[in-house]
C-alpha positions in Angstrom: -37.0 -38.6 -2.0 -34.8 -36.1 -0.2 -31.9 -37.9 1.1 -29.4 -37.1 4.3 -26.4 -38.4 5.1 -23.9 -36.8 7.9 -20.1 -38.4 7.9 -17.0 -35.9 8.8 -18.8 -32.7 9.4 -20.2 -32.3 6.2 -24.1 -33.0 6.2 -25.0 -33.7 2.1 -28.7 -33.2 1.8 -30.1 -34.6 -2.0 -33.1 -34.3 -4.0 -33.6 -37.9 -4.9 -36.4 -37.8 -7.8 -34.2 -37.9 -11.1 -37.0 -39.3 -13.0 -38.8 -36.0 -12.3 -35.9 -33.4 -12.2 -36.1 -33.5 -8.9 -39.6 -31.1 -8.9 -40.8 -30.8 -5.9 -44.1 -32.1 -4.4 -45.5 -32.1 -0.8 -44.2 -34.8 0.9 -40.7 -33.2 -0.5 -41.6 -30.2 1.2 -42.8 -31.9 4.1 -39.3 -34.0 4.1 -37.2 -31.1 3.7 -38.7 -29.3 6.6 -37.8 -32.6 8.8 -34.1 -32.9 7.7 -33.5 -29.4 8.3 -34.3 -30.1 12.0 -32.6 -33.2 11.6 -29.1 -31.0 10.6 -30.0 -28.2 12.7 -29.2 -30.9 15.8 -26.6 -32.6 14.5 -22.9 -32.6 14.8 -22.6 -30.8 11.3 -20.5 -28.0 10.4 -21.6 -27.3 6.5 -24.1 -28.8 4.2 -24.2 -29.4 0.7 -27.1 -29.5 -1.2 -27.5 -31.0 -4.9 -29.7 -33.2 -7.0 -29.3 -36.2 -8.3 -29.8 -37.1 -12.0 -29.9 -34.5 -14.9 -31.1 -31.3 -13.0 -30.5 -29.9 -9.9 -34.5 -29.2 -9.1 -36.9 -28.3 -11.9 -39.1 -26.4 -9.1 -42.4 -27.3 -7.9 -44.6 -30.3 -9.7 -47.2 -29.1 -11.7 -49.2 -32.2 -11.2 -48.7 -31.8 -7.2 -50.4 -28.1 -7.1 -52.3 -27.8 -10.2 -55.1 -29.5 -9.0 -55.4 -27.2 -5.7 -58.0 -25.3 -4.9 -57.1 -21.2 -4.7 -57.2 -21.6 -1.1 -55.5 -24.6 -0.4 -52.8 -23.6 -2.7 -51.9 -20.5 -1.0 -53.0 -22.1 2.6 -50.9 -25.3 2.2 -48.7 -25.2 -1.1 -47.4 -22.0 -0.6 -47.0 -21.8 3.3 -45.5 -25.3 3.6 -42.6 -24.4 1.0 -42.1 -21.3 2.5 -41.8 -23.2 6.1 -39.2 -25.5 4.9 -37.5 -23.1 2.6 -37.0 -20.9 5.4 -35.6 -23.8 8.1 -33.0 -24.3 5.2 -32.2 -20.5 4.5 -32.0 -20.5 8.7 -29.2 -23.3 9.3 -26.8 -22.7 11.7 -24.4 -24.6 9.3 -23.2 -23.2 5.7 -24.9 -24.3 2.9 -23.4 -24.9 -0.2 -25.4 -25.6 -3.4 -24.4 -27.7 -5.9 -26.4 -26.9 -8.8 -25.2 -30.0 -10.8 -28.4 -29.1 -13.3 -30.8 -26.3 -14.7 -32.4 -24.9 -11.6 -35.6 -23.7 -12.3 -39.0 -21.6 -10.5 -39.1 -23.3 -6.9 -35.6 -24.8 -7.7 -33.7 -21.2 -7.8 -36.1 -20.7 -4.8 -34.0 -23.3 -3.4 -30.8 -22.6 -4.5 -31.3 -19.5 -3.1 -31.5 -20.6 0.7 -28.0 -21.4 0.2 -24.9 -19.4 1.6 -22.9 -20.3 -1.8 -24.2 -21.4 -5.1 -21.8 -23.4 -7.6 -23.2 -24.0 -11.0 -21.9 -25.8 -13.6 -21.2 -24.5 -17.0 -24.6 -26.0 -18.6 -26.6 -25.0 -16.1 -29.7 -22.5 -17.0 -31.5 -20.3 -14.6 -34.6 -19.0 -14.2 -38.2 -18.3 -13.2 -40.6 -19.9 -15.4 -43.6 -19.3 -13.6 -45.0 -16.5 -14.8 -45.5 -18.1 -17.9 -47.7 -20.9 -16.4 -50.3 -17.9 -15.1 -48.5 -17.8 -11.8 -46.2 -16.3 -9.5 -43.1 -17.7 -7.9 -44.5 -18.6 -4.1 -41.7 -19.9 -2.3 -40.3 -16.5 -2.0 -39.1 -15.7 -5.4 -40.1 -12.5 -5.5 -38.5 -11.8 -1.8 -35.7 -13.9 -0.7 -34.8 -13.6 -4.2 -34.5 -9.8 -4.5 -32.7 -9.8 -1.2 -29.7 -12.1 -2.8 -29.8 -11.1 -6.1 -31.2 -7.9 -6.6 -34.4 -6.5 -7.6 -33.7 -6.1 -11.2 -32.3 -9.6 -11.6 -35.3 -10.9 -10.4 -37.5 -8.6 -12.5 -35.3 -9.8 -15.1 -36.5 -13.1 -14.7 -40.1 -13.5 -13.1 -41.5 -10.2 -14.9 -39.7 -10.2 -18.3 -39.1 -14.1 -18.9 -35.4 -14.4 -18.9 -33.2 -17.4 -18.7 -29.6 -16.9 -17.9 -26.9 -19.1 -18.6 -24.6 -20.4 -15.6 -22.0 -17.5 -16.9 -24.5 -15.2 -17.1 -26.0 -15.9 -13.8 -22.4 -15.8 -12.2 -22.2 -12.2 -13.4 -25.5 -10.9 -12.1 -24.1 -12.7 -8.6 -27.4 -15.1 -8.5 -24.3 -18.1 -8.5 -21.0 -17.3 -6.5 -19.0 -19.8 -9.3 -19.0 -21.8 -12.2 -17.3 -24.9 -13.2 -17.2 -27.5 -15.8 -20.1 -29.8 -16.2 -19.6 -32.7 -13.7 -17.6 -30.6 -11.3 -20.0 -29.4 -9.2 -20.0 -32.0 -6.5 -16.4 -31.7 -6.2 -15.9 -28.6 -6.3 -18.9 -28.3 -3.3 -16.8 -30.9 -1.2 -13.8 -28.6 -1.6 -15.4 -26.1 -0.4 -17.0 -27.6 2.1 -13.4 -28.8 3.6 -12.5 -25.0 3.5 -15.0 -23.9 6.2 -14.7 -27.1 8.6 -11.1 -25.5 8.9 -12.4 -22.6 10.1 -13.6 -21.5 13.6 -17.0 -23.7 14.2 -18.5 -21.2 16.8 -17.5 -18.2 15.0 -18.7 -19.7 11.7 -21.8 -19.8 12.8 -22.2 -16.3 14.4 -20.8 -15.2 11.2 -23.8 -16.3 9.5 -26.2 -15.4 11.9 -25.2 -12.0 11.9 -25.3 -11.7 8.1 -28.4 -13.7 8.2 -30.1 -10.5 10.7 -28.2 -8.0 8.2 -30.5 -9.2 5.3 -33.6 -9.5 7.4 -33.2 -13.2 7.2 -34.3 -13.5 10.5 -33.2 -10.5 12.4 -35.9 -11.2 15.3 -34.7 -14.7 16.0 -30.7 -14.1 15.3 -30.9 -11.3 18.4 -32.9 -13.2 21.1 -30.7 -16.0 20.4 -27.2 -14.2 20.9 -28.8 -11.9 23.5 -30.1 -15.5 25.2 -26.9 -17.2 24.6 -24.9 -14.3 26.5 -28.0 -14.7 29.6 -27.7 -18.2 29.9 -24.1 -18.4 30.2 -24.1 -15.5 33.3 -24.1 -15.7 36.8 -27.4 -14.1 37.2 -28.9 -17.5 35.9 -27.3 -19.4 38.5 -27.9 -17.1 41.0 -32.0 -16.6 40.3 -32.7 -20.2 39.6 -30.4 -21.0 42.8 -33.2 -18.1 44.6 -35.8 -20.2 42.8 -34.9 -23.3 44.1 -34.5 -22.1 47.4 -37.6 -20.0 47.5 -35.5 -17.1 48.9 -34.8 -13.4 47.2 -32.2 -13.4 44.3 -29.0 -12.0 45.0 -27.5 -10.5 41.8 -25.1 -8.3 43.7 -23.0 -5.9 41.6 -22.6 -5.8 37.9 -18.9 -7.1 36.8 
């Protein structure tokens, strides 16, 4: 139910459930954390996320954790969807949502993993799931407030507001809005505009933004910091000493 296909650079990853508005349930969640890895390896440059059907993603399915148990659903529900939310929000690739429909609790969740949002003009916003007795899980109430602000997401997850697509444009939750059944294109568009642009330094880019945000500031350092290591001479030089069973040579620093 969330399908991947990879042709030209451009990976298009798309919530397949229209007769449910694309809501979410585990094997979704378990699904998108598999094609994440599945881009993260592949000769893509961008992605471009959407739904098909009406919405974009109407958020988790109330029939898939309603019935949890308290544990289970903070154990399982809540940690899987933040596991695969966060292998999205972590691609080396750009990701470009096309929110072709309303976009809703774990569906903003998801939008938000995204480097660039593009509504269209019919699109509503917001976090419903206060008003179900619960809180938004897959970091609503933190990836959220990094992207969008604090008070744009009290806005919506404390005091109950839907925005419009215009209205979400403005507070900077979506980067642009178009008309209703431009989304897609509009996505491709932009999806042509960064394979035009330096691959490597594409990626550093957003690495480095990424570790600005607290995204993942850990993992973005001891990759660049590993990256510079393993492309040294010391490398070839101590696992050369390795081999060899003999002292390392490292000589002096140039």
């Amino acid at each position: 139910m969330i399908d991947l296909s990879i042709s030209d650079g451009i990976a298009r990853l798309t919530l397949n459930r229209p007769e449910k508005l694309n809501a979410l349930n585990a094997g979704m969640v378990e699904t998108l954390a598999g094609r994440c890895r599945e881009i993260e390896r592949s000769a893509a440059r961008v992605v471009i996320l959407s739904g098909a059907g009406k919405a974009f993603c109407a958020g988790g399915d109330i029939e898939a954790w309603s019935g949890e148990s308290p544990d289970a659903f903070g154990r399982h529900w809540v940690r899987d969807g933040h596991d695969a939310f966060d292998r999205l929000a972590r691609l080396r690739q750009p990701v470009i949502a096309a929110l072709d429909g309303h976009a809703l609790g774990g569906g903003l969740e998801l939008a938000a993993c995204a480097d660039l949002r593009i509504a269209e003009s019919h699109v509503r916003i917001g976090q419903p799931e206060t008003g179900l007795g619960i809180i938004p899980g897959w970091s609503g109430t933190q990836r959220a407030v990094r992207r969008f602000g604090a008070q744009t997401v009290r806005r919506m997850a404390v005091m109950g507001e839907m925005f419009t697509a215009e209205e979400a444009r403005a507070l900077g939750v979506v980067d642009h809005v178009v008309e209703t059944g431009r989304a897609m294109s509009a996505a491709e568009a932009g999806a042509r505009r960064v394979l035009e642009l330096g691959p490597r330094a594409t990626e550093l880019a957003k690495m480095l933004v990424n570790a600005a945000e607290e995204e993942e500031r850990e993992r973005v350092f001891e990759a660049l910091a590993g990256t510079l290591a393993a492309g040294s001479p010391d490398l070839d030089e101590g696992l050369a000493a390795f081999r060899g069973k003999r002292k390392p040579d490292f000589g002096e620093l140039k």
